[in-house]
C-alpha distance (Angstrom), angle and dihedral (degrees) to the residues before:
residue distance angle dihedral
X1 . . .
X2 3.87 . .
X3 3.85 125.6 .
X4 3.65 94.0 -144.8
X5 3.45 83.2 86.4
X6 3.69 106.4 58.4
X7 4.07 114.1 91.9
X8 3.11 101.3 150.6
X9 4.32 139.7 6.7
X10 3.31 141.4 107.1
X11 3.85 145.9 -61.8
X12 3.51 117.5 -135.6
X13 3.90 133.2 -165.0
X14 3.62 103.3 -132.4
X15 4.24 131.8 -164.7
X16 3.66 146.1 111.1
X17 3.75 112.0 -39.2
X18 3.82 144.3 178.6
X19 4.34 82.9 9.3
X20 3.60 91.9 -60.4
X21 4.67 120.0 113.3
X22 3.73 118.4 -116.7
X23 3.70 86.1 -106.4
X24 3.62 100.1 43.9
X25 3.91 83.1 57.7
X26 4.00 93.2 52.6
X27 3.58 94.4 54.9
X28 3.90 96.5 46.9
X29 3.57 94.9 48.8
X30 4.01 91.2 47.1
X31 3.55 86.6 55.4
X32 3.79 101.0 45.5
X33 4.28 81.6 50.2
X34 3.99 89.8 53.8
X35 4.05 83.9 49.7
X36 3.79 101.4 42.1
X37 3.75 104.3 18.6
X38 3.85 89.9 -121.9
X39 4.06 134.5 33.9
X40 4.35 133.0 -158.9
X41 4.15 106.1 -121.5
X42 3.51 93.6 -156.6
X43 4.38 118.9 -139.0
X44 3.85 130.0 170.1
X45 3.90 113.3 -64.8
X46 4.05 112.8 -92.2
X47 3.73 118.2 -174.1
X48 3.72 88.2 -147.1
X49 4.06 96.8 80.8
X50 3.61 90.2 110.4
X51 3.35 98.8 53.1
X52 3.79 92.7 49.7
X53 3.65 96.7 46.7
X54 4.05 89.3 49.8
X55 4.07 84.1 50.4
X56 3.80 87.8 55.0
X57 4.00 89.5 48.8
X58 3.06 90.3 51.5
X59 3.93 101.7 44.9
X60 4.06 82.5 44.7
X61 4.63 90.3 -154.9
X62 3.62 117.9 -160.3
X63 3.92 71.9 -134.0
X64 3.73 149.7 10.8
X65 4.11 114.5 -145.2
X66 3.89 116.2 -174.6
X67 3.60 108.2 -150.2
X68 3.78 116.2 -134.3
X69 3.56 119.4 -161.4
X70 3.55 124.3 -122.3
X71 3.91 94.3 -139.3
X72 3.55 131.8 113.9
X73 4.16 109.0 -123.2
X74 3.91 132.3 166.6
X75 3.40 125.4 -71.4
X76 3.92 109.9 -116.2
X77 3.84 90.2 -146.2
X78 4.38 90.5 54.5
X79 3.80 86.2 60.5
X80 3.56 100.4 84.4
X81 3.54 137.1 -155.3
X82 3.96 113.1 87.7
X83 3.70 107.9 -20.7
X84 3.86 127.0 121.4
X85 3.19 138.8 -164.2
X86 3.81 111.9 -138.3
X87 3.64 139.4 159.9
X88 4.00 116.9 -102.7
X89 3.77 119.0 -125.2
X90 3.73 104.5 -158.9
X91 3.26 142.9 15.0
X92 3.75 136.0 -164.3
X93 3.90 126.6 -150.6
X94 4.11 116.7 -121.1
X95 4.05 104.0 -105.8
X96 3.54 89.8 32.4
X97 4.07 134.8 104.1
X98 4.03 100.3 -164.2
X99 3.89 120.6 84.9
X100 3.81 110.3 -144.2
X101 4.03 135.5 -156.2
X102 3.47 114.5 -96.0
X103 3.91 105.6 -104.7
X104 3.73 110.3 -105.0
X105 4.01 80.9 -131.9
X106 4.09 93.9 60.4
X107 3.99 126.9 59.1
X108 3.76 119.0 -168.6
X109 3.76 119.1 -176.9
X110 3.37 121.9 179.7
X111 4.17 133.6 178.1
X112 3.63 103.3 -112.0
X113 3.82 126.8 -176.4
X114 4.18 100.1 -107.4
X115 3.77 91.6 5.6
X116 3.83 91.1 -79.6
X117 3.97 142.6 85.7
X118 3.77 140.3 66.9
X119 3.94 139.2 -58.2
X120 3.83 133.8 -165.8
X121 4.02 107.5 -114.1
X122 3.73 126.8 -170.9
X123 3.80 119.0 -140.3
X124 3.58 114.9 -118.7
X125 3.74 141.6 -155.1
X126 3.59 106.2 160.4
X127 3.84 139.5 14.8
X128 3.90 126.2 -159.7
X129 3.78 118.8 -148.9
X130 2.65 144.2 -174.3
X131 4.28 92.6 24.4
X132 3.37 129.2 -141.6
X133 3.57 120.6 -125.4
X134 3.94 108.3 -87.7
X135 3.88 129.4 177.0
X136 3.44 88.7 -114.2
X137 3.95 116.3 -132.8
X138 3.75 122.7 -109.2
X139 3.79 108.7 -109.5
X140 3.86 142.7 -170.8
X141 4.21 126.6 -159.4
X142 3.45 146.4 -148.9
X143 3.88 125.9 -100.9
X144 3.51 121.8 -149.2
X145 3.86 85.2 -99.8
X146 3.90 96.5 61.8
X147 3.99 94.7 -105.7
X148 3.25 119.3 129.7
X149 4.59 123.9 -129.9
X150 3.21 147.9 -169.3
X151 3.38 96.5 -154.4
X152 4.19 151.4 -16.3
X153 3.16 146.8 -101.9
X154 3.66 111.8 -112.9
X155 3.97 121.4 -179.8
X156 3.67 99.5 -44.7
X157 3.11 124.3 -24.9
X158 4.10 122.4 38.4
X159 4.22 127.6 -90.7
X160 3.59 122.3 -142.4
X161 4.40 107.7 -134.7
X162 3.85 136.7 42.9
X163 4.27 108.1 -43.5
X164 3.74 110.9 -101.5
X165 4.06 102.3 -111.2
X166 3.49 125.8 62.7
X167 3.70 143.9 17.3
X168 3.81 116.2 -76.7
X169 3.34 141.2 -177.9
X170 3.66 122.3 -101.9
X171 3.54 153.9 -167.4
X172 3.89 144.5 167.5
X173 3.70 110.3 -82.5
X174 3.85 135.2 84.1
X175 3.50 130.1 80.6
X176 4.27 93.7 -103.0
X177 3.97 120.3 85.9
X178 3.73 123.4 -135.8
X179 3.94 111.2 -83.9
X180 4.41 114.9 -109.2
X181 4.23 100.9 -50.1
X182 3.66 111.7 -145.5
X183 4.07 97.4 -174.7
X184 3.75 136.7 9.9
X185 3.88 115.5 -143.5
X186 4.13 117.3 -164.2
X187 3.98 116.0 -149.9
X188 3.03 128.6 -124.3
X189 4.26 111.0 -128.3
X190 2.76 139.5 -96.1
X191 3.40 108.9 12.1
X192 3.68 101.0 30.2
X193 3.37 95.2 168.6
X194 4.35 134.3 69.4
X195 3.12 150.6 179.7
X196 3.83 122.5 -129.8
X197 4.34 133.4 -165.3
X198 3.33 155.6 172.8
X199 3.48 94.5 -125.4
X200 4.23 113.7 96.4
């Protein structure tokens, strides 16, 4: 892959999830996207996905990379009390009105408080793993009030970079690089962007 084609995408907070490892997640979601041609990587709901797919409109990328971190992180499902990990059952693409069956191809589970609900997916057509060492480009994101930073403020005093939880919006700009990236997911235009539930 080359960088020089990344303008704008997303950063994405990346570990073991729903009892499965980082890397045990990789390989089943590169072999649902040799199956099915694409695949839903499922992250916690954001009400914002219309906003960030009408920022990628407008941007208009050759491509969109989601950058996964190369961290460690919690599993949601270790945390006790009443979350679940189940399997969604449909999904439904950003920009779009009709809710579709899951393909039989894809699985998406997700840790949901009481085992049901809905989760923010991106949609998938390629993953690269293991990544070579890049100098990785200085970026800026999005708040959830449509300015762009290049940084946060974290306790008290403020931190250069993208903040540590969540998935954010991103683009070239800024004078911070990207933290350590474990995995490099390419979208899948145009919607990019879904949204994933319990619900058949």
């Amino acid at each position: 892959m080359n960088l020089t084609d990344f303008r704008i995408g997303f950063w994405h907070p990346f570990g073991p999830h729903s009892s499965e490892s980082a890397n045990d997640i990789i390989e089943r979601k590169a072999r649902e996207i040799a199956a099915n041609g694409w695949t839903l990587w499922s992250f916690q709901y954001r009400r914002m996905l219309d906003d960030w797919r009408g920022h990628l409109i407008q941007e208009a990328p050759n491509l969109v990379f989601v950058f996964c971190s190369a961290g460690g992180g919690k599993d949601p499902a270790d945390r006790g009390g009443d979350a679940q990990a189940v399997d969604c059952r449909s999904y439904r693409l950003v920009g779009e009105a009709e809710w579709c069956a899951m393909p039989s191809q894809i699985r998406v589970p997700h840790t949901f408080p009481f085992g049901k609900g809905q989760a923010s997916a991106f949609v998938v057509r390629r993953i690269f793993h293991p990544v070579d060492p890049f100098e990785w480009p200085a970026v800026e994101w999005l708040t959830r009030g449509g300015e762009w930073r290049q940084g946060f403020q974290q306790r008290q005093r403020w931190s250069p970079g993208i903040p540590s939880r969540g998935e954010y919006l991103i683009r070239r700009g800024g004078t911070s690089p990207m933290r350590r990236v474990g995995a490099i997911l390419e979208l899948k235009p145009p919607s990019y962007l879904a949204v994933v539930r319990t619900e058949p």
